[in-house]
C-alpha positions as CSV (number, residue, x, y, z in Angstrom):
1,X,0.0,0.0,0.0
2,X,1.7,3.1,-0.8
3,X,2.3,5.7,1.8
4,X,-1.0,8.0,0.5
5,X,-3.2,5.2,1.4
6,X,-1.3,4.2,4.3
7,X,-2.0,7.7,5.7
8,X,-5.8,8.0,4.3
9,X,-6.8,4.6,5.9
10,X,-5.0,5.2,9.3
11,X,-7.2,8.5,9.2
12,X,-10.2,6.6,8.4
13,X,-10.2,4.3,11.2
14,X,-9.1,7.4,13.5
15,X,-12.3,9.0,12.3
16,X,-14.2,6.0,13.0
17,X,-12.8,5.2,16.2
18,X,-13.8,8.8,17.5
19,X,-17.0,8.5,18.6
20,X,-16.1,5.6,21.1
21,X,-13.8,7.9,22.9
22,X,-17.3,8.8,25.5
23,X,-16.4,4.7,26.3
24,X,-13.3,5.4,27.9
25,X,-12.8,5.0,31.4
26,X,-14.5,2.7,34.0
27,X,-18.0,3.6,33.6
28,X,-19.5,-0.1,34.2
29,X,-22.1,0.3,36.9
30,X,-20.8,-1.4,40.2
31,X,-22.4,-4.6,39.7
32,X,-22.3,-4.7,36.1
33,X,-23.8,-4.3,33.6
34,X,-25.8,-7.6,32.8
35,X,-27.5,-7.2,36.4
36,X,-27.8,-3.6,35.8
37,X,-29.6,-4.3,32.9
38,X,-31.3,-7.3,34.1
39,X,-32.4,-5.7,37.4
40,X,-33.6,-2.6,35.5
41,X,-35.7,-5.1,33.4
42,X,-37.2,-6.8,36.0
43,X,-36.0,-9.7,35.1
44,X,-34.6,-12.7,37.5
45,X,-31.4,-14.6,36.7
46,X,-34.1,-17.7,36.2
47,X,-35.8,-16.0,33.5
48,X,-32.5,-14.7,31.9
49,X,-31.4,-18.0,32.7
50,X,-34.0,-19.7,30.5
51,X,-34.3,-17.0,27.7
52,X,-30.5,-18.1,26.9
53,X,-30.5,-22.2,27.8
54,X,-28.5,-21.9,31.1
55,X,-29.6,-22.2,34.6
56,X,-30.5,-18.8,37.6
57,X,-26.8,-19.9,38.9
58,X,-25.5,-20.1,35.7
59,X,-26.9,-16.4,35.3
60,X,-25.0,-15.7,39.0
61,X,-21.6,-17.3,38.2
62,X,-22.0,-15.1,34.6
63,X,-22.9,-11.6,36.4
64,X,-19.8,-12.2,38.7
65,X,-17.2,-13.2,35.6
66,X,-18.1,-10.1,33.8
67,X,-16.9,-8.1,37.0
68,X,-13.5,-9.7,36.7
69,X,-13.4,-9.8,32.8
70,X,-13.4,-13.3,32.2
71,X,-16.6,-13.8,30.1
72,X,-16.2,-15.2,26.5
73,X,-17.4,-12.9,23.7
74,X,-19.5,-16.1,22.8
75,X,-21.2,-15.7,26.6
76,X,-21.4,-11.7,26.2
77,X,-23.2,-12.1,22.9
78,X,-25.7,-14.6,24.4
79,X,-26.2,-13.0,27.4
80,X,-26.8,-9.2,25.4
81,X,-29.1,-11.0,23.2
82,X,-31.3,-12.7,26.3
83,X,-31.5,-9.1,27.6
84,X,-32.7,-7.9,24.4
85,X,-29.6,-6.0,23.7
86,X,-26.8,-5.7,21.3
87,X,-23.4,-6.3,22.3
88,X,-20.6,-4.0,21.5
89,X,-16.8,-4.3,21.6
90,X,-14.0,-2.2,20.3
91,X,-10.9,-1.1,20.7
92,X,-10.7,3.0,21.4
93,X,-7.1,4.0,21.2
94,X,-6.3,6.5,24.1
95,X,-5.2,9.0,21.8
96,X,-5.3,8.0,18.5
97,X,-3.7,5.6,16.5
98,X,-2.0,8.6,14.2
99,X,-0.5,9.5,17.7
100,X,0.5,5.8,18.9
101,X,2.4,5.7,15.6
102,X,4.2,8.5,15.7
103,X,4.7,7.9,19.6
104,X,6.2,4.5,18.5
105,X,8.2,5.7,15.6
106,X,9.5,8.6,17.7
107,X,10.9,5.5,20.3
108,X,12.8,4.2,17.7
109,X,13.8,7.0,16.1
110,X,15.8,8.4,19.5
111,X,16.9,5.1,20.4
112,X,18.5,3.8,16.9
113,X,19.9,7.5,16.8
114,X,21.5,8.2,20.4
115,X,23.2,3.9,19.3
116,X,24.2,5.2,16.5
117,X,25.4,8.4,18.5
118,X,27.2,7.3,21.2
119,X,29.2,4.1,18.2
120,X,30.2,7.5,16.6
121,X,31.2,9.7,19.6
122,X,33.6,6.6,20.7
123,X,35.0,7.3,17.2
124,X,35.6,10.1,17.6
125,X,32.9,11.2,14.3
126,X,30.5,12.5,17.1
127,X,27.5,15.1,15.5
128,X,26.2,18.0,17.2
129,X,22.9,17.9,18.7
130,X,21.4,20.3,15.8
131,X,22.2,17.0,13.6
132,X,21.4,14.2,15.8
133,X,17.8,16.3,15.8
134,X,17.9,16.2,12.3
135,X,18.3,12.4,12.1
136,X,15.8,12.2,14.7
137,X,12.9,13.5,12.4
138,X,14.0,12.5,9.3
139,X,13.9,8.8,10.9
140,X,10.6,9.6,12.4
141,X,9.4,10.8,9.2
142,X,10.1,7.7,7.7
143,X,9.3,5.2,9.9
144,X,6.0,6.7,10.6
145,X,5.1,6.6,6.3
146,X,6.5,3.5,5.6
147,X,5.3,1.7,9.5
148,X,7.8,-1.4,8.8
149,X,7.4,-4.7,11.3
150,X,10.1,-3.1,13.5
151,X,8.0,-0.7,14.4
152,X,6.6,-2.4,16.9
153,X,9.6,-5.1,17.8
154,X,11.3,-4.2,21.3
155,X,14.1,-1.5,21.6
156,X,17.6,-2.9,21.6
């Protein structure tokens, strides 16, 4: 994909991703939000029980999985359906993914450059700050275009 594309889809699913942004944080009610719902419905973890094929302890052992994150998507879709709900997942970036790129690239950028740096200085071929700058968003530049698989390999 060249780098125009590159740039026009990352904005895309920036754009998209925007209007989950309200979802982040811990804004799940206390309890939950399959009781919340449930409770708010008027409905008892027998007859949410039966609406989805599992038993009222079932529902219990479900309500207390979601508070520790350990539901299945498969459970979550069940359980939204039996509620008469729809069941939403995504993953909102906490800035954007433009910015987690260029975070990323900037990383790499500084780290490959102050090696490279310091090699040189022992050399005695050091460069002056202005030019290690220089190299710093040049790289930057670059890596953030062209987002190779080391982008996102550890620092050495």
């Amino acid at each position: 994909m060249n780098r125009k594309y590159r740039l026009l889809a990352l904005e895309q699913i920036d754009k998209k991703l925007e209007k989950y942004k309200i979802l982040l944080g811990d804004n799940r009610p206390k309890k939950g939000w399959i009781y919340t719902i449930r409770k708010t419905l008027g409905m008892s973890g027998r007859q949410l029980g039966k609406r989805i094929g599992v038993s009222q302890p079932r529902i219990a052992e479900i309500e207390k999985s979601e508070l520790d994150h350990s539901l299945t998507l498969k459970t979550m879709f069940q359980v939204a359906e039996g509620l008469g709900c729809e069941f939403v997942y995504a993953f909102v970036p906490k800035t954007s993914i433009k910015e987690t790129v260029s975070l990323r690239a900037r990383e790499i950028a500084e780290a490959e450059t102050y090696s490279a740096s310091v090699t040189m200085n022992l050399e005695n071929q050091g460069l002056s700050e202005k030019e290690v700058k220089n190299i710093i968003e040049e790289t930057v530049k670059e890596l953030f275009e062209k987002r190779p698989s080391r982008l996102w390999d550890d620092i050495k």
